[in-house]
N, C-alpha and C positions, 0 to 999 in steps of 0.2 A: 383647329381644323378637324374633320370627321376622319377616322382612320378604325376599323379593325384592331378592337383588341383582345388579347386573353388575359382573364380575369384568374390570372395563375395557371398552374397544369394540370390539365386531366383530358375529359374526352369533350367533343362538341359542346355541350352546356357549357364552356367558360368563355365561349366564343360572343363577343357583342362587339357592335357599333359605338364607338365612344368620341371622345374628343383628348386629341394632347397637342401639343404645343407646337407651332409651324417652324420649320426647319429652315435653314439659312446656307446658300451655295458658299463654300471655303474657296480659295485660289482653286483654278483647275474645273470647280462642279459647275455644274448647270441645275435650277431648279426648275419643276416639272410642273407641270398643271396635269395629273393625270384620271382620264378620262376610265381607262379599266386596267383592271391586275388579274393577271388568273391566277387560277391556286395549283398547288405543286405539290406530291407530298412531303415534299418537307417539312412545307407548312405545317402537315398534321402532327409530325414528328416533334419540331416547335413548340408545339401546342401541347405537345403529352412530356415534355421536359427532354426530350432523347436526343435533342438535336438543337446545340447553342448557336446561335451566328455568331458569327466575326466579331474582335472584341472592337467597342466603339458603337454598335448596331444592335438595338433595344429589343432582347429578346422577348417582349408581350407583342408586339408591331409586327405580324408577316408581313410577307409580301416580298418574291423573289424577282419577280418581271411586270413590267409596265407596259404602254401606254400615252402619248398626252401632247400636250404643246411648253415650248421652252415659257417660262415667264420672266426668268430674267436668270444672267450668266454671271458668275465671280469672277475676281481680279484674273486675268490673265488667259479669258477664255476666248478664242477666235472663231472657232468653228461653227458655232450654232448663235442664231439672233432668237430674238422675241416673237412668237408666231409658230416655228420650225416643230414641223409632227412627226416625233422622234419615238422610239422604240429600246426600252434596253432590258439586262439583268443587272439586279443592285443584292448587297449583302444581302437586304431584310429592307423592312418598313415601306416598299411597295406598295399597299395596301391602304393607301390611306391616300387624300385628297390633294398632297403635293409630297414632294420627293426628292432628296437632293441624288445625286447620280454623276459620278467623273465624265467628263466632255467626251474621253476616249471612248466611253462604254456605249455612247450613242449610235443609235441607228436610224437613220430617213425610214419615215412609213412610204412602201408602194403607194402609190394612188388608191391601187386598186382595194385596196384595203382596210375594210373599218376598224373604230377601237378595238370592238371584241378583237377580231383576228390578230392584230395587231398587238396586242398584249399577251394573245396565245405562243405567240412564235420566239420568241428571244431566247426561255432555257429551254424551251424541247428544241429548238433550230440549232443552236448552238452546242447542246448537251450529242445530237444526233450528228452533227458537222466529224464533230473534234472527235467521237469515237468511230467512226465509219470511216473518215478518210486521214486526220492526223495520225490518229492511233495506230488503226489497223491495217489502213494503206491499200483500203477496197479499189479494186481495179474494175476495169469493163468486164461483164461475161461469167463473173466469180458470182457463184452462187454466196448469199447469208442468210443467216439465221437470226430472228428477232422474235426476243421471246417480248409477250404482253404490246403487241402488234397494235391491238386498240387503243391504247394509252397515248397521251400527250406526246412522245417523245418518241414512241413507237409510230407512227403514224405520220411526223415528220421525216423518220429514219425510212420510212418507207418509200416516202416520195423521192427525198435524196437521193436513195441507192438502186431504182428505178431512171433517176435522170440520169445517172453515172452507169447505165447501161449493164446492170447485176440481175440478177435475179434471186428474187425474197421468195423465203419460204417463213412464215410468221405462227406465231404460238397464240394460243388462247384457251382459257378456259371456256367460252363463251363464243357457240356457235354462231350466232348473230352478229357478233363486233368481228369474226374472222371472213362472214360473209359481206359486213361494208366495208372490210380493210381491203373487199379483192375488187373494191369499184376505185381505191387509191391505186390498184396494179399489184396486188401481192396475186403471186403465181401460183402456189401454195401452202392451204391454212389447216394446222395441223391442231386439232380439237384435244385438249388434253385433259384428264379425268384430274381433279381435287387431291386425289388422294395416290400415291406412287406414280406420278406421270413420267411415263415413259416416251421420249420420240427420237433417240438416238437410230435405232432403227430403220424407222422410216426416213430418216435424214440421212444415215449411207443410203440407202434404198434410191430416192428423187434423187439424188447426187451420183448415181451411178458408182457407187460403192464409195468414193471418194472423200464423203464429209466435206465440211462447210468451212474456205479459209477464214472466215468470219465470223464470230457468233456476239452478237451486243443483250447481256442479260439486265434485267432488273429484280430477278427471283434471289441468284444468291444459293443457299444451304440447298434448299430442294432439287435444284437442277443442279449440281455440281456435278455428280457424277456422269450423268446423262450428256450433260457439256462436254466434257471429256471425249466421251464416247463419238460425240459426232463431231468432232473438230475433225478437219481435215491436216498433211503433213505439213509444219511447222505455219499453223493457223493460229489465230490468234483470237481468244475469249477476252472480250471487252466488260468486265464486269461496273455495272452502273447502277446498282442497284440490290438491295437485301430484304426484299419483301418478305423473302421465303427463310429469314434464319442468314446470319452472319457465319456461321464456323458451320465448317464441310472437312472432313477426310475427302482426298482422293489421292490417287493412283499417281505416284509420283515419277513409277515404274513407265506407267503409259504415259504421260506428260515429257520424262524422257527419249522414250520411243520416237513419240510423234516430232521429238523437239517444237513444240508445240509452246505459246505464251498466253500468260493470264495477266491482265493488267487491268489492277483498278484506276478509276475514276473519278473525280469528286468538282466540278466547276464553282462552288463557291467556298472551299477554304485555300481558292490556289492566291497564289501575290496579283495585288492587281496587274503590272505588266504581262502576266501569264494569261490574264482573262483579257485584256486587251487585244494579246496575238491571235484570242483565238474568235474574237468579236472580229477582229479584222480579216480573220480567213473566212467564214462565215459570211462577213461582207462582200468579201474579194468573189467566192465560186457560186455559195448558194443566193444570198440578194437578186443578183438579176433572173436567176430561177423564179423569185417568187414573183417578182415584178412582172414576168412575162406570163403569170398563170400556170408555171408548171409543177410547181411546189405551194401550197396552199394551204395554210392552218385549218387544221379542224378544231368546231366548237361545238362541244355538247349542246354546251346551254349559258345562257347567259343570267345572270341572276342580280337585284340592283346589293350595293354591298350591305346594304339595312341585313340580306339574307345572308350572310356570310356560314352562319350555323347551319343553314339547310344546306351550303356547296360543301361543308366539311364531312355531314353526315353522309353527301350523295358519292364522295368521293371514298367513305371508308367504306363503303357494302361495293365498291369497283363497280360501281352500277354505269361511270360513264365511258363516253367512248370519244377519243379527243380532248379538249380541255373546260374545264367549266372557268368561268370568266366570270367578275366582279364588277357592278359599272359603277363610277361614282360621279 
């Protein structure tokens, strides 16, 4: 079968369209016919060696969310038949023309919904679910804070915490992706300079001095302090992410002040039964959101996966807004 592979680590050039060997559902999986895979950055990570998958899960193969139709189910599978337009996240190997995937991890596609979007939604929906309302415990009327607003995952987090009756105030470098993040319903988009960004500030400021009991990051080391600063009392920084540099000093002094929590993140080195509960919360509050049109993946761009090197290179210049999606 045709799958996405890396031809070792490095940057974009090791990225090609290959063939490996067709995968076989165990007790429990279900095998995919998958139609599209978006790209994550993990993938890129992946790709530059920085980031192994799960052991068992063939690190040259991305591919974290899919796409596709059941084609056939192993020993002991009940839930899903031959035909069924399912949707999940898997360790790795996504990316490629079938896919084995645990029956648990499955999701019904909406109607309303083609592949692309379809394959867009599983780790930004999920990734967004489990930090906004497992995690942090985002209520109605609570202001948050979402840094990198235009991203996959930001952009889901948007619509979520909009349905759930909050108000987003969203970050970006890129005054253009904070201007289409405010047709998803961001309230306020706070334009931030490359270089010492600052917006703690203006975040007591729109909060009426108060700070943000929510803040979901994907930067990491650059925003560390600035987070701090605008968390509100005994708020909680949902870290997801280390674009910006892994290792921060801060203020432990103000972290106890505010009694305030940092907790990281990670949905695919959890046990599967963890990633199940949180496939089923997911299921449980946000699904009939999307089904009814109120939550909706965004897609860049669709690309067929022959191009897989041009979605790797358009994703490291951050050039997209939403997800870039693979069709196969």
């Amino acid at each position: 079968m045709r799958a996405v592979v890396f031809d070792g680590s490095g940057g974009p050039e090791v990225v090609r369209l290959g063939e490996v060997p067709e995968p076989a559902p165990a007790r429990g999986e279900v095998l995919v016919r998958v139609r599209a895979a978006a790209l994550n950055r993990a993938d890129l990570l992946q790709r530059r060696g920085l980031y192994a998958p799960p052991p068992g899960t063939r690190p040259d193969v991305p591919g974290l969310e899919l796409a596709g139709e059941v084609v056939r189910t192993g020993e002991g599978v009940g839930a899903w038949r031959a035909g069924d337009r399912v949707m999940a996240i898997c360790a790795g190997e996504g990316q490629a023309e079938l896919a084995v995937v645990h029956e648990r991890m499955l999701l019904p596609v909406p109607a309303a919904l083609s592949w692309e979007e379809a394959a867009s939604l599983p780790e930004a929906g999920l990734t967004a679910h489990d930090a906004l309302f497992t995690i942090a415990g985002l209520r109605p009327g609570w202001p948050v804070l979402l840094h990198a607003v235009g991203s996959g995952v930001g952009t889901i987090a948007l619509q979520l915490a909009k349905a759930a009756g909050a108000t987003v105030l969203g970050t970006s470098r890129s005054a253009d992706k904070l201007e289409r993040a405010r047709s998803l319903g961001l309230d306020h988009g706070l334009l931030l300079p490359r270089d010492a960004p600052r917006f703690a500030d203006e975040v007591r400021r729109l909060t009426g001095g108060e700070g943000c009991p929510v803040i979901v990051d994907f930067v990491g080391a650059a925003y560390a302090r600035e987070n701090l600063a605008a968390l509100a009392l005994r708020g909680v920084l949902v870290q997801v992410g280390t674009m910006g540099g892994a290792e921060a000093a801060i203020d432990l002094g103000g972290l106890m002040r505010k009694r305030a929590s940092v907790v990281g993140t990670n949905l695919r080195m959890r046990p599967l039964e963890e990633k199940i509960a949180a496939t089923r919360a997911f299921a449980r509050d946000a699904l009939p959101l999307v089904a009814a049109g109120r939550v909706r993946p965004v897609v860049d761009e669709v690309l067929p996966a022959e191009r897989a090197r041009e979605a790797h290179e358009r994703m490291e210049r951050n050039a997209s807004f939403g997800k870039l999606v693979l069709r196969f």
